[in-house]
N, CA, C and O of each residue as an XYZ file, in Angstrom:
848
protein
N     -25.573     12.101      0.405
C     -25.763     12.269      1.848
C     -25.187     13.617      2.284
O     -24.127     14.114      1.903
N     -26.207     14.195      3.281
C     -25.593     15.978      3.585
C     -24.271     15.540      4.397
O     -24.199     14.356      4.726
N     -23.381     16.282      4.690
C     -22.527     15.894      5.575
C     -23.033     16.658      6.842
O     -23.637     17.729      6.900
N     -22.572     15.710      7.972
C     -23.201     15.748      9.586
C     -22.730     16.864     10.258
O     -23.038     17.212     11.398
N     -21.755     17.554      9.276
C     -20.263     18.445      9.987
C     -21.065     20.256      9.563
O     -21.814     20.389      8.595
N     -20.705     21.400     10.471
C     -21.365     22.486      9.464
C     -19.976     23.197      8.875
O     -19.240     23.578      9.786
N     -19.440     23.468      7.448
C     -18.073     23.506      6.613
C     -19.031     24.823      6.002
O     -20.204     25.101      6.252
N     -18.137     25.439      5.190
C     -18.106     26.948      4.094
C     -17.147     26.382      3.270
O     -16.348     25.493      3.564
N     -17.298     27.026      2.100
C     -15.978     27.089      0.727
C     -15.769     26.133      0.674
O     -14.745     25.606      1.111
N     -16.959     25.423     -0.056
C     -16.595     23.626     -0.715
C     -16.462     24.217     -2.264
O     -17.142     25.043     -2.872
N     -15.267     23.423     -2.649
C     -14.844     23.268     -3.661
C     -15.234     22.090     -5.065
O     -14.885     20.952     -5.380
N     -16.150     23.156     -5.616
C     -16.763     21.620     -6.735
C     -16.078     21.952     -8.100
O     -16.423     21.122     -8.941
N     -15.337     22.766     -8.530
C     -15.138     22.570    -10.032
C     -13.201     22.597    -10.289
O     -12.551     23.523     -9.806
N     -12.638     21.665    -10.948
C     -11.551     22.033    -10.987
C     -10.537     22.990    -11.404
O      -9.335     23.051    -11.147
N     -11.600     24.007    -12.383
C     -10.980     25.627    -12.048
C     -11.143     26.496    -10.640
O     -10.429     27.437    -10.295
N     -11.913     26.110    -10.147
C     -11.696     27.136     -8.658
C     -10.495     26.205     -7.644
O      -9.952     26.728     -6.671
N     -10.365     25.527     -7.849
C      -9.292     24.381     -7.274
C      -7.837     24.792     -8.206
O      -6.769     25.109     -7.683
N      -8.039     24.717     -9.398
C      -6.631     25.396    -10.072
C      -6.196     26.999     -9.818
O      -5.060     27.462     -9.926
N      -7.204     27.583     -9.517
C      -7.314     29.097     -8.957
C      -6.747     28.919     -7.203
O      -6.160     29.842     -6.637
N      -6.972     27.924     -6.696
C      -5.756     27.843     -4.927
C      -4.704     27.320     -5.454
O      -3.731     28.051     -5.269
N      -4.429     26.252     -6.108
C      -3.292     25.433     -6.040
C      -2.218     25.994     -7.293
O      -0.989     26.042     -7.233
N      -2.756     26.236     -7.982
C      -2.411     26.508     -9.339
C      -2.360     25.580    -10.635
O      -3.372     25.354    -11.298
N      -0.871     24.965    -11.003
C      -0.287     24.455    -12.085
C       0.561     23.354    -12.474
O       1.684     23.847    -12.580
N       0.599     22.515    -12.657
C       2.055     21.505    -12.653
C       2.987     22.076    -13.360
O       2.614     22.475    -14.463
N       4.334     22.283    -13.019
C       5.178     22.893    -13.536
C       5.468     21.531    -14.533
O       4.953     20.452    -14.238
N       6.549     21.716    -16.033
C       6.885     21.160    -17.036
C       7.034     19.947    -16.648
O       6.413     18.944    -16.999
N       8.458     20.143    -15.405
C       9.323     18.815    -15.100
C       7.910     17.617    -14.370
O       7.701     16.445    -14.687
N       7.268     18.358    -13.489
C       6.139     17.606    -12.881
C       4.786     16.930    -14.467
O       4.324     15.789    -14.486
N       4.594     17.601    -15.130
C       3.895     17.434    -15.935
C       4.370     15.769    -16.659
O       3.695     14.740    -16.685
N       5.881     16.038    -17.234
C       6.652     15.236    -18.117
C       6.890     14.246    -17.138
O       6.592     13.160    -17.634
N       7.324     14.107    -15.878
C       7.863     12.838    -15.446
C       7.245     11.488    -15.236
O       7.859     10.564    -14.703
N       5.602     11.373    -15.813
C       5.263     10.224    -15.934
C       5.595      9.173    -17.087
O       5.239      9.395    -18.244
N       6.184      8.196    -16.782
C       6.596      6.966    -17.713
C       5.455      6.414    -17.684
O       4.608      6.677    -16.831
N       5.265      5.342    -18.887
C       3.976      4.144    -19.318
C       5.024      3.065    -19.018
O       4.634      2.122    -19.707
N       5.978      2.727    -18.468
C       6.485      1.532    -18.425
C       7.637      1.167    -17.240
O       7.565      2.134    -16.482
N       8.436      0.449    -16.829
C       9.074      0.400    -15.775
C      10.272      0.169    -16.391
O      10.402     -0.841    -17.083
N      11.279      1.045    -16.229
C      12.834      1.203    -17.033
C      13.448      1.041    -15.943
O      12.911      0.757    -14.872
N      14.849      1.245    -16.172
C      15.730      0.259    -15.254
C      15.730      1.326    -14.020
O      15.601      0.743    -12.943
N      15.821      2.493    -13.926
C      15.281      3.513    -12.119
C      14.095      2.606    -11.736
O      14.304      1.716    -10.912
N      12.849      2.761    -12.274
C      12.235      1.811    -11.270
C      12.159      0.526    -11.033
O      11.507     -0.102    -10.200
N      13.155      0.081    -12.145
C      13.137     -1.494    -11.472
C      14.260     -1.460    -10.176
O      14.219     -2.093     -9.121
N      15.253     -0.498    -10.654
C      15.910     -0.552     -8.893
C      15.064     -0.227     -8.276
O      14.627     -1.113     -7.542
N      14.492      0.879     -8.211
C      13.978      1.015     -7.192
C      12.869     -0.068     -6.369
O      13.119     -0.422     -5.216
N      11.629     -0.543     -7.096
C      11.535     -1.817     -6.844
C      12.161     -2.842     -5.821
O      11.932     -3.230     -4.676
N      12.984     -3.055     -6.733
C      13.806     -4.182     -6.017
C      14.437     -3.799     -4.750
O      14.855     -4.699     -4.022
N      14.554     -2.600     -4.406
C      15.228     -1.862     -3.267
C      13.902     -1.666     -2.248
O      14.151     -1.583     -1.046
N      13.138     -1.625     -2.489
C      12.061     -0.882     -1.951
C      11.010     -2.372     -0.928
O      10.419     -3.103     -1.723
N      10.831     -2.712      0.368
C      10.581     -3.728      1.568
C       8.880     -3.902      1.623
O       8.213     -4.867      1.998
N       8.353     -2.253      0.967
C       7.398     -1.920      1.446
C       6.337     -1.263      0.720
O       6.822     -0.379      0.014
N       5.025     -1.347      0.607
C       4.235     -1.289     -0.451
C       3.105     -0.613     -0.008
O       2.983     -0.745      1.210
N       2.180      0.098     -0.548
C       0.768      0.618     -0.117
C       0.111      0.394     -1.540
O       0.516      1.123     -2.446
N      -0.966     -0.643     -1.853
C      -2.209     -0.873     -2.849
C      -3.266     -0.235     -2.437
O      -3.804     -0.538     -1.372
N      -3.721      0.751     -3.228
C      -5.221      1.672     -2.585
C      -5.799      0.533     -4.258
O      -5.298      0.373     -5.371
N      -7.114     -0.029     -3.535
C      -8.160     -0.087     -5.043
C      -9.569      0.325     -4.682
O      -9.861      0.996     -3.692
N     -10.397     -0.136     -5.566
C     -11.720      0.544     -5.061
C     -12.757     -0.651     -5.952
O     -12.565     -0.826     -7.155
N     -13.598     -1.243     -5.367
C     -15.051     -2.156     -5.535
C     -15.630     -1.105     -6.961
O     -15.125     -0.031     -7.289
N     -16.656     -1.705     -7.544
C     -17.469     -1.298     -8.853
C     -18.542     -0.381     -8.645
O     -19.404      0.145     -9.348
N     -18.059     -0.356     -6.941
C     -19.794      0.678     -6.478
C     -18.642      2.110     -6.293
O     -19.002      3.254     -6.572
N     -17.315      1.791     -5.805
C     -16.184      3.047     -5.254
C     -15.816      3.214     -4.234
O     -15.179      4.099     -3.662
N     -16.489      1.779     -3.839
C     -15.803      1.689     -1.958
C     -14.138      1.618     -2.030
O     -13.527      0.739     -2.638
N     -13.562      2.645     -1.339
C     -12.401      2.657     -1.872
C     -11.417      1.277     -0.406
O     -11.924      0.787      0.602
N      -9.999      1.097     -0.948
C      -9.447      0.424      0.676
C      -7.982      0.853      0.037
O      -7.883      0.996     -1.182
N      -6.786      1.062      0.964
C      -5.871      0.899      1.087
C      -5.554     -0.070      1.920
O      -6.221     -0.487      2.867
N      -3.845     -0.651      1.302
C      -3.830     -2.123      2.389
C      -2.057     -2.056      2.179
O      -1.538     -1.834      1.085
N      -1.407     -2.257      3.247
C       0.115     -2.430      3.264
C       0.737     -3.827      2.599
O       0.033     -4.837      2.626
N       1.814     -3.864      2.115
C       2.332     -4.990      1.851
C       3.680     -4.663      1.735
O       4.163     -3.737      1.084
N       4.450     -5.784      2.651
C       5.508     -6.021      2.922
C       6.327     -7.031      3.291
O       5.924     -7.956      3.997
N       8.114     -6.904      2.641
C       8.107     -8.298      2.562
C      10.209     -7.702      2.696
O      10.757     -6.639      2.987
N      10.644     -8.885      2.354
C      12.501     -8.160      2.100
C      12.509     -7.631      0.889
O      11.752     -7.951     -0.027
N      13.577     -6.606      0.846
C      13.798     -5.932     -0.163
C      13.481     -7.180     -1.675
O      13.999     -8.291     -1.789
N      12.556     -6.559     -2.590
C      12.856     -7.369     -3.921
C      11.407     -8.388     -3.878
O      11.076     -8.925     -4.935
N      10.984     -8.508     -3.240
C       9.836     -9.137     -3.111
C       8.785     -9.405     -3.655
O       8.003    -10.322     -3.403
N       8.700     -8.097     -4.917
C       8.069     -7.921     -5.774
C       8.250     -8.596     -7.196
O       9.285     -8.136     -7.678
N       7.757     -9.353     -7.920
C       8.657     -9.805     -8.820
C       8.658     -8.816    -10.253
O       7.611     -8.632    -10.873
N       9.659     -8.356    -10.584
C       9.267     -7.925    -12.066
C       9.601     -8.474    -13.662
O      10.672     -8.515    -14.268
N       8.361     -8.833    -14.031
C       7.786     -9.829    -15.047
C       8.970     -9.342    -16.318
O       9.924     -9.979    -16.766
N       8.414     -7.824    -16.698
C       9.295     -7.433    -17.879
C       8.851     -5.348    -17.781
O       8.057     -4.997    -16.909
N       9.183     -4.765    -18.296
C       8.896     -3.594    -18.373
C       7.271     -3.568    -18.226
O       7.027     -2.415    -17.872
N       6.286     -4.143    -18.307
C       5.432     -3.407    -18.088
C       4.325     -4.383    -17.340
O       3.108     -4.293    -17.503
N       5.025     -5.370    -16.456
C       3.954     -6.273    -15.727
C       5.023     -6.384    -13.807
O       6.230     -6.351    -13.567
N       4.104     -6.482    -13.118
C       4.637     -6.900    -11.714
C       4.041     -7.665    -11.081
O       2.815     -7.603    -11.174
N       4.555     -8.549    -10.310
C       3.364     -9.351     -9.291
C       3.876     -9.120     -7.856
O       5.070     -9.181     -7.560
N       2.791     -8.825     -6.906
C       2.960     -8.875     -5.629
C       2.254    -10.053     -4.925
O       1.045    -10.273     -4.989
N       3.284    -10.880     -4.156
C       2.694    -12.163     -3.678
C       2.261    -11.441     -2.324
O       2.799    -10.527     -1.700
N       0.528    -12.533     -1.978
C      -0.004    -12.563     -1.463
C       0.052    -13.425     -0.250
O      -0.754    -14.355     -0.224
N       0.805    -13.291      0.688
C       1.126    -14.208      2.037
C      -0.084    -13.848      2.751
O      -0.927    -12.987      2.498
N       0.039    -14.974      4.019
C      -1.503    -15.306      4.893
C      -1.554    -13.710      5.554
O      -0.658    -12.909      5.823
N      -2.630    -13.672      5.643
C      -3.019    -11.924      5.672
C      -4.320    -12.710      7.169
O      -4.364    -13.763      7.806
N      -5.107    -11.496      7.112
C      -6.753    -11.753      8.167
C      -7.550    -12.060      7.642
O      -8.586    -12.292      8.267
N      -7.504    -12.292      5.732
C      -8.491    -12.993      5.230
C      -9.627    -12.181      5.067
O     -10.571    -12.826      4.611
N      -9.855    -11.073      5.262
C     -10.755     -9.763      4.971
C     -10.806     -9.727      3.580
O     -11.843    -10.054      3.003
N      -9.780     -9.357      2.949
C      -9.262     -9.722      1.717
C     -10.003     -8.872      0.777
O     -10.519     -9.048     -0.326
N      -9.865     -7.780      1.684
C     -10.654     -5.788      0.743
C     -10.037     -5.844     -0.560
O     -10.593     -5.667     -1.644
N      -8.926     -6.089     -0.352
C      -7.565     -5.729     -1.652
C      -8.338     -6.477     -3.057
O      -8.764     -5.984     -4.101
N      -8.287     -8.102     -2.466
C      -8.380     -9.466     -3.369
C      -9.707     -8.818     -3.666
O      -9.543     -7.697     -4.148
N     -10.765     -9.110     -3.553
C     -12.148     -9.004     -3.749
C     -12.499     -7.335     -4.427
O     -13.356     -7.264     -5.308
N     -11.998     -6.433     -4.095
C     -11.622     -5.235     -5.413
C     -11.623     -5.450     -6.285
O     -12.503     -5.325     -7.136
N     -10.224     -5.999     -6.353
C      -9.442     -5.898     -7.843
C     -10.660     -7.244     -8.777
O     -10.600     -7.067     -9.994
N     -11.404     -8.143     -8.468
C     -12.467     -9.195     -8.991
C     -13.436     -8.368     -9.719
O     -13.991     -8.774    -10.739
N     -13.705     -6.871     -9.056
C     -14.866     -6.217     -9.523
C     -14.795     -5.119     -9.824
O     -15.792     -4.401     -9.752
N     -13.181     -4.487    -10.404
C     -12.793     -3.092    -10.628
C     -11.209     -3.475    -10.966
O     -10.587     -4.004    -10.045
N     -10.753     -3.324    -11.788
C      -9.160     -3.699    -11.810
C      -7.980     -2.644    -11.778
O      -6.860     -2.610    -12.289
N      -8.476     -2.067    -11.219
C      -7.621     -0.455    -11.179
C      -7.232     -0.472    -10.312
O      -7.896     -0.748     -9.313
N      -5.213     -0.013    -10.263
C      -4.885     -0.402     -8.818
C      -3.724      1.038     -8.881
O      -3.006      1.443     -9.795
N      -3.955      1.558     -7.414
C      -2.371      2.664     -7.257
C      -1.668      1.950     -6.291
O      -2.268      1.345     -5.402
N      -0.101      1.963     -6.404
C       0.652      1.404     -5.626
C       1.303      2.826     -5.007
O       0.910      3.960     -5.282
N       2.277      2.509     -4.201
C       3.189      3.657     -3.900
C       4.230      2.789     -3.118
O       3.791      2.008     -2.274
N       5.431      2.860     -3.313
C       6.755      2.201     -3.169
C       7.625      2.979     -2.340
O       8.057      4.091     -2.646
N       7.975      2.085     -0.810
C       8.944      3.350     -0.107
C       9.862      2.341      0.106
O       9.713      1.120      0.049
N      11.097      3.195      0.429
C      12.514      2.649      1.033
C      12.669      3.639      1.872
O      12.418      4.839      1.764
N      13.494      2.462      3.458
C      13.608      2.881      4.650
C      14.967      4.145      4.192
O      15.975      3.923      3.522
N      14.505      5.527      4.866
C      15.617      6.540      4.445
C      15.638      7.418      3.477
O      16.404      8.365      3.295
N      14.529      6.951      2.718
C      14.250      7.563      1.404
C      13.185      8.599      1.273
O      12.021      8.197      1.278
N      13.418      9.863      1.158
C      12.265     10.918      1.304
C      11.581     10.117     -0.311
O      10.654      9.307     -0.283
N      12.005     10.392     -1.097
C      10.988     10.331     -2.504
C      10.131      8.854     -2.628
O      10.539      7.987     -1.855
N       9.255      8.561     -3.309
C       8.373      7.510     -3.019
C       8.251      7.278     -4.855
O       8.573      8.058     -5.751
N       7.546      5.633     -4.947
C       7.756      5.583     -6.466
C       6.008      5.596     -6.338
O       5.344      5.549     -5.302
N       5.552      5.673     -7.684
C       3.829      5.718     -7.770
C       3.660      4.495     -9.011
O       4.763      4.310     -9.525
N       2.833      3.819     -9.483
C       2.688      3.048     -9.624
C       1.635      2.575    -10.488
O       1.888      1.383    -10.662
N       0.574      2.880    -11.129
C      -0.745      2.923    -11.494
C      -0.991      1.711    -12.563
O      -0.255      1.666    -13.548
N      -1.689      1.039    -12.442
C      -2.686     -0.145    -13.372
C      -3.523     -0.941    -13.623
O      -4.677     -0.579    -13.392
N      -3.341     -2.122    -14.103
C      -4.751     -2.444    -14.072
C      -4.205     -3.859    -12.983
O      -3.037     -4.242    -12.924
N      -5.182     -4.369    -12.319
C      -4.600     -5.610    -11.502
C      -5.187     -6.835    -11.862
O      -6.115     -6.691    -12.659
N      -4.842     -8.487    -11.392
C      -5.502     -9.604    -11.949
C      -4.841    -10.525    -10.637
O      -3.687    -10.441    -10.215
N      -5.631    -11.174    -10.273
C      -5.419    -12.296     -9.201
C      -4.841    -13.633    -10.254
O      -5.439    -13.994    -11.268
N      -3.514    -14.258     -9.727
C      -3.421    -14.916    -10.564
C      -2.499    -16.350     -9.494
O      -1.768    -16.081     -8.541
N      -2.741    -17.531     -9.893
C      -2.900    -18.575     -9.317
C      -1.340    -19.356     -9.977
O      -1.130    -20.451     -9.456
N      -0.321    -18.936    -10.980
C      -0.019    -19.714    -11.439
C       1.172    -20.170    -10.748
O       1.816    -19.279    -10.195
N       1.655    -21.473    -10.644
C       2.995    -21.773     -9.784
C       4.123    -21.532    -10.131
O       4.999    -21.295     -9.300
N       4.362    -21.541    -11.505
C       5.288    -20.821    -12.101
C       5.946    -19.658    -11.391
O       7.131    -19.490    -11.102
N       5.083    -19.040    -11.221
C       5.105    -17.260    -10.761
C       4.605    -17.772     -8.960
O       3.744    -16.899     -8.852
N       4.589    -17.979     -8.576
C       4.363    -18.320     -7.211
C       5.519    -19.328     -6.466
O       5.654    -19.364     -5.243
N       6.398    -20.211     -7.500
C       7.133    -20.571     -6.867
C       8.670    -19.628     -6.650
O       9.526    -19.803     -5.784
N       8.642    -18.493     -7.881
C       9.502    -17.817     -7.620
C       9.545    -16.318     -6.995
O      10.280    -15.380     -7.305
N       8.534    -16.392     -6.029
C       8.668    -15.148     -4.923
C       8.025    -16.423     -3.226
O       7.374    -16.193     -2.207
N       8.515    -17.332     -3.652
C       8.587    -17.873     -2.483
C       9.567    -17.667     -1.530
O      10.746    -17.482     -1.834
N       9.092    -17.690     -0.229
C       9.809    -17.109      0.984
C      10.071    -17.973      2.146
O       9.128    -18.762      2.099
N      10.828    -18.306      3.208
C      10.803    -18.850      4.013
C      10.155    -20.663      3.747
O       9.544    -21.301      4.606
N      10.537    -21.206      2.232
C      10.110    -22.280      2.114
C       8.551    -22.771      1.624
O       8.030    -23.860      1.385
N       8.075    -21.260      1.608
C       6.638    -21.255      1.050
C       6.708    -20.439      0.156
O       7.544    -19.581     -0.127
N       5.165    -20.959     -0.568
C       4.860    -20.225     -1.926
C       3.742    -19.093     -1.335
O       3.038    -19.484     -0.404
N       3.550    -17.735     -1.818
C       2.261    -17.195     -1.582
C       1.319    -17.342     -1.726
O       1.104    -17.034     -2.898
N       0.369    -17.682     -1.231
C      -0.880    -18.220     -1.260
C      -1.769    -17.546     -2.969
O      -2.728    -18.149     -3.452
N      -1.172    -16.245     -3.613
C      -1.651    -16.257     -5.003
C      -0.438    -14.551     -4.845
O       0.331    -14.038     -4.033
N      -1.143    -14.232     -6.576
C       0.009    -13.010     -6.788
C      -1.044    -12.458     -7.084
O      -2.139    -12.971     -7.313
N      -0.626    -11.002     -7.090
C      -1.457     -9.924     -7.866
C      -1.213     -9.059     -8.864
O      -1.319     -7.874     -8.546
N      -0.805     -9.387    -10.403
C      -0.257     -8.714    -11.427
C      -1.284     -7.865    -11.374
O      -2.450     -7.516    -11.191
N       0.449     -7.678    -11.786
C      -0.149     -5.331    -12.541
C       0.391     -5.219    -13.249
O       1.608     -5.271    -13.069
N      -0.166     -4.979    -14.592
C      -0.237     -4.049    -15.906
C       0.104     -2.650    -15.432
O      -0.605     -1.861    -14.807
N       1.355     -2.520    -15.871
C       1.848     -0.969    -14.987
C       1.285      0.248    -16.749
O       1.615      0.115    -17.927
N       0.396      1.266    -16.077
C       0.203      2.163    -16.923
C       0.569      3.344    -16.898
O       0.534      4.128    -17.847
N       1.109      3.643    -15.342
C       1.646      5.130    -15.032
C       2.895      4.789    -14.102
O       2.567      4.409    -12.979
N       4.120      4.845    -14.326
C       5.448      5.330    -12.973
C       5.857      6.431    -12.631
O       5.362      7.326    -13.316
N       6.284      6.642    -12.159
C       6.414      8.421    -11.737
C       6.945      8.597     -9.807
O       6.244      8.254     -8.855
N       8.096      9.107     -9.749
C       8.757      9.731     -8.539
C       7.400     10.588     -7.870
O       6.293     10.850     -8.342
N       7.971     10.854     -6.691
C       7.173     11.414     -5.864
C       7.731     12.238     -5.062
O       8.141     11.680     -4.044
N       7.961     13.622     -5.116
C       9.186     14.757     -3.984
C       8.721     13.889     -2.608
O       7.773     13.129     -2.408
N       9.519     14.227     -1.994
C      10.050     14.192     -0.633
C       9.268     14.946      0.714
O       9.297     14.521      1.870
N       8.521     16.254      0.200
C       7.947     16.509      0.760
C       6.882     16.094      1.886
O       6.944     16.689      2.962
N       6.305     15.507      1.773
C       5.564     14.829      3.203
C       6.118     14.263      3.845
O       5.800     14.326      5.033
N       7.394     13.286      3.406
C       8.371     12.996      4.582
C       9.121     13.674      5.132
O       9.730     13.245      6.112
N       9.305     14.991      4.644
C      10.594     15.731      4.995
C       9.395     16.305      6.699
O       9.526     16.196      7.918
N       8.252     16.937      5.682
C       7.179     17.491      7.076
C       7.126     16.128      7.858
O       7.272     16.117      9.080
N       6.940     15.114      7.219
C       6.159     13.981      8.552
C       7.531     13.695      9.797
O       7.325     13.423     10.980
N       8.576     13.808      9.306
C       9.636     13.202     10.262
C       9.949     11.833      9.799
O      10.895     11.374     10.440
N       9.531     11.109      9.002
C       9.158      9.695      9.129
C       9.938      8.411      9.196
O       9.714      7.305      9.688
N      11.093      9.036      8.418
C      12.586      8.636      8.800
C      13.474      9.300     10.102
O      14.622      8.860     10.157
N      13.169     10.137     10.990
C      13.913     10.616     11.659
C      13.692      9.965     13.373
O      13.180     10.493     14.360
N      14.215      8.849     13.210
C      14.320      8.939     14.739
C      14.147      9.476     15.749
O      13.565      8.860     16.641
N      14.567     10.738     15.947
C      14.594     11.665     17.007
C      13.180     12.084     16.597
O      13.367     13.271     16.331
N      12.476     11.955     16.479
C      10.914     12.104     15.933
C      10.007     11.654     16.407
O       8.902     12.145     16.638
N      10.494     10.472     16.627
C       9.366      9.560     16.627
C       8.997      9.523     18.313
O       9.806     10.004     19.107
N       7.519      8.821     18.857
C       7.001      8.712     19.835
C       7.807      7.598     20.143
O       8.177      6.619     19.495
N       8.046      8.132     21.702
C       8.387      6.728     22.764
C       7.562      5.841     22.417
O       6.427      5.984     21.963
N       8.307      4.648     22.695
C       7.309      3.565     22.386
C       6.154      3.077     23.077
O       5.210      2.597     22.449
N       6.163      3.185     24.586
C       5.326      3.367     25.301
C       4.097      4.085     24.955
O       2.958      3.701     25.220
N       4.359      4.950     24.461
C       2.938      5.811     24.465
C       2.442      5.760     23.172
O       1.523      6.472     22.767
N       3.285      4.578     22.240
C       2.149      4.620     21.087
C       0.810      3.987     21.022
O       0.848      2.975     21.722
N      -0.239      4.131     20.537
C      -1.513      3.385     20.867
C      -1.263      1.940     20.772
O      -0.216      1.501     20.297
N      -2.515      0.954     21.360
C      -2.312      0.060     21.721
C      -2.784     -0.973     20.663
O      -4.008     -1.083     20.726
N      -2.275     -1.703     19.788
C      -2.996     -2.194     18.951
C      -4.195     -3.465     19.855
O      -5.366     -3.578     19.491
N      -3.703     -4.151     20.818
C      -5.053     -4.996     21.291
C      -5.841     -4.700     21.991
O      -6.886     -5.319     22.191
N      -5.481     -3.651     22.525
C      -6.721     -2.410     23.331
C      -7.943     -2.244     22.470
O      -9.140     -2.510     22.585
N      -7.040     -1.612     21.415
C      -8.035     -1.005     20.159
C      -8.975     -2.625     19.717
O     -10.149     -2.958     19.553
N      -8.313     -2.940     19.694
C      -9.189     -4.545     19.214
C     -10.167     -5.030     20.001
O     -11.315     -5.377     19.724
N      -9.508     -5.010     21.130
C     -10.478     -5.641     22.171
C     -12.141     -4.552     22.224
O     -13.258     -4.962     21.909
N     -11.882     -3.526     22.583
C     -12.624     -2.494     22.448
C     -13.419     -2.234     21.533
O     -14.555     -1.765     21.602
N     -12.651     -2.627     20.420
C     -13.822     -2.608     18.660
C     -14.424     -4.066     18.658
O     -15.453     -4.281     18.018
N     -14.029     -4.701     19.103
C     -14.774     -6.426     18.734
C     -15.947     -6.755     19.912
O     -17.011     -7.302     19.623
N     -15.678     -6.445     20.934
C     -16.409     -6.568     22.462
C     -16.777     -8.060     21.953
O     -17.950     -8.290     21.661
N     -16.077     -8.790     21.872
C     -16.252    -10.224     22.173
C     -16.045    -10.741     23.521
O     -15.208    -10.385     24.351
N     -17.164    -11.859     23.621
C     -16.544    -12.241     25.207
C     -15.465    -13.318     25.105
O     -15.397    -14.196     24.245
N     -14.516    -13.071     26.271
C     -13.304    -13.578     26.030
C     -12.566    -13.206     25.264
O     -11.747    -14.054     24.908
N     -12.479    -12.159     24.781
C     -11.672    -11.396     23.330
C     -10.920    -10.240     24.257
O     -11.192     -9.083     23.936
N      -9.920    -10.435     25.473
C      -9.428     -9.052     25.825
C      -8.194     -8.760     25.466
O      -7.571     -9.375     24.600
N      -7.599     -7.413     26.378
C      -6.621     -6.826     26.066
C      -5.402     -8.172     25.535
O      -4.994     -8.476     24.415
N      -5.140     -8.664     26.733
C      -4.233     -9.842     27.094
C      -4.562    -10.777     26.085
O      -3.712    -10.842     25.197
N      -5.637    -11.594     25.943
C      -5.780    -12.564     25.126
C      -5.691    -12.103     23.775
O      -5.396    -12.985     22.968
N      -5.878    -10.891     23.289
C      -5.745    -10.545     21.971
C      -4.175    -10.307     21.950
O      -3.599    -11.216     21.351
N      -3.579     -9.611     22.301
C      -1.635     -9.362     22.159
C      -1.242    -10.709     22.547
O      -0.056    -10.531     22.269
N      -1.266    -11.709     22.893
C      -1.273    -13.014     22.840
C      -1.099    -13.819     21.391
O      -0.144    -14.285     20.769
N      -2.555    -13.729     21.188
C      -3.149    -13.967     19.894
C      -2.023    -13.656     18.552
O      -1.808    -14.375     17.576
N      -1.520    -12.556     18.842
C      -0.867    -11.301     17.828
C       0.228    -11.860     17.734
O       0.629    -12.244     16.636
N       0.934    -12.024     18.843
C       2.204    -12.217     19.262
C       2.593    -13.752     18.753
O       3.800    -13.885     18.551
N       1.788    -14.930     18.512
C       2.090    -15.952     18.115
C       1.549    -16.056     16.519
O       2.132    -16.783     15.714
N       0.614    -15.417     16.227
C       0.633    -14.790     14.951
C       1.422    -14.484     14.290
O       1.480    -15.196     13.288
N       2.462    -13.361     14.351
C       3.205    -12.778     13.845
C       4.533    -13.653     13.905
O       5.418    -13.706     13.050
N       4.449    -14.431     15.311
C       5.506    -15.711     15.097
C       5.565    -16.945     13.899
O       6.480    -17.442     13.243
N       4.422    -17.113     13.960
C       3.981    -18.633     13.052
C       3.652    -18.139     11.966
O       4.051    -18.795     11.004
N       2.936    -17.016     11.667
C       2.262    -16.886     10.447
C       2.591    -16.200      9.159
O       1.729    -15.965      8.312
N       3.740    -15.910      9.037
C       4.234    -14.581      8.353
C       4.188    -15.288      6.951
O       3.464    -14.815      6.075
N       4.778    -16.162      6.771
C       4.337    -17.310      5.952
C       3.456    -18.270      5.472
O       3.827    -19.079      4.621
C-alpha cells in the first residue's frame, strides 16, 4: 500500500541505515545472555510492570501492559517464565497471537529505574494449576499463564527515560489536563447509552471488583 503521507529519504537497505546510525559498540554487542542468571531474576522479581509486544502469522503486530506487585512473574528455572493472566477486556490480542506465532518481546520496568530489562522468546498459553495456583493473588488463581522460553536477556541504557522524564515528578502533567480515558471511549464506541458518565462509572467499579 502507497503511503497517504508525501515523505523523501526512505530508507530500504540496512547499509544506508548503518551509514546514519552507525555500529554497536563491543560492550552493546556482548551483553546479550540466552538465559536468566541471578541480575535478571532480581530484577524480575523487583520489577510491578511488564510490556508483551507479539505479532499474529499474517504480522499484525500488538503490544499489551501487564501488571501486578512486585514478583508476579513466576520464574520456572533459568530459562522459562510465566506471566499470569488476570480478567483483562477479553480482546485477548496478546492470547490469540501467541496460538498463531509464538514469538514474544517483553520489556521489564521498575518504578525509579532509568534501565529496562528486554526479554525475547518463544511463548505457550498454558492451563496448568500447579503453576496457576502459585502466582495466585488476592485469593484467586489467574485465569491461565503465559510461558516463555527466554532466548535473549539483555539491559537496556536509560536513555529514553532520562529524555522522557518518566520517573520525575516535577514532569509530569497536572492531572487535570491529562486526557480523558471515558471521553475517549465514549466518542470511539458511539453507543447509545454508552456516555462520558456511564462509561467512568463502568471503569470505576471495574477496577474495584475486577482486578482479580
Amino acid at each position: 500500500m502507497e503511503p497517504s503521507v508525501s515523505y523523501q529519504g526512505k530508507i530500504e537497505t540496512e547499509e544506508e541505515l548503518r551509514s546514519i546510525i552507525g555500529y554497536p559498540s563491543e560492550l552493546v554487542k556482548r551483553k546479550v545472555i540466552t538465559h536468566i542468571d541471578s541480575h535478571c531474576k532480581d530484577f524480575i522479581s523487583r520489577s510491578p510492570f511488564l510490556v508483551i509486544s507479539t505479532s499474529d502469522d499474517s504480522g499484525y503486530c500488538d503490544v499489551s501492559p501487564r501488571g501486578d506487585r512486585p514478583g508476579f512473574v513466576l520464574i520456572l528455572d533459568e530459562s522459562h517464565i510465566v506471566i499470569p493472566e488476570r480478567p483483562g477486556n477479553k480482546r485477548s490480542d496478546t492470547l490469540r497471537n501467541i496460538l498463531s506465532n509464538p514469538n514474544a518481546g517483553l520489556l521489564f520496568l521498575i518504578p525509579g529505574l532509568g534501565e529496562t530489562l528486554r526479554v525475547n522468546g518463544k511463548a505457550t498459553l498454558v492451563k496448568d494449576d500447579s503453576l496457576l495456583e502459585r502466582m495466585a493473588a488476592n485469593g484467586k488463581k489467574p485465569l491461565l499463564g503465559i510461558l516463555v522460553e527466554v532466548e535473549e536477556c539483555f539491559i537496556h541504557c536509560a536513555k529514553a527515560m532520562i529524555r522522557s522524564g518518566l520517573w520525575r515528578p516535577e514532569s509530569w502533567s497536572d492531572k487535570d489536563s491529562l486526557p480523558n480515558a471515558s471521553k475517549i471511549l465514549a466518542d470511539h464506541v458511539k453507543l447509545p447509552g454508552m456516555t462520558e458518565e456511564t462509561i467512568k462509572s463502568s471503569l470505576k467499579e471495574d477496577y474495584k471488583t475486577e482486578l482479580y
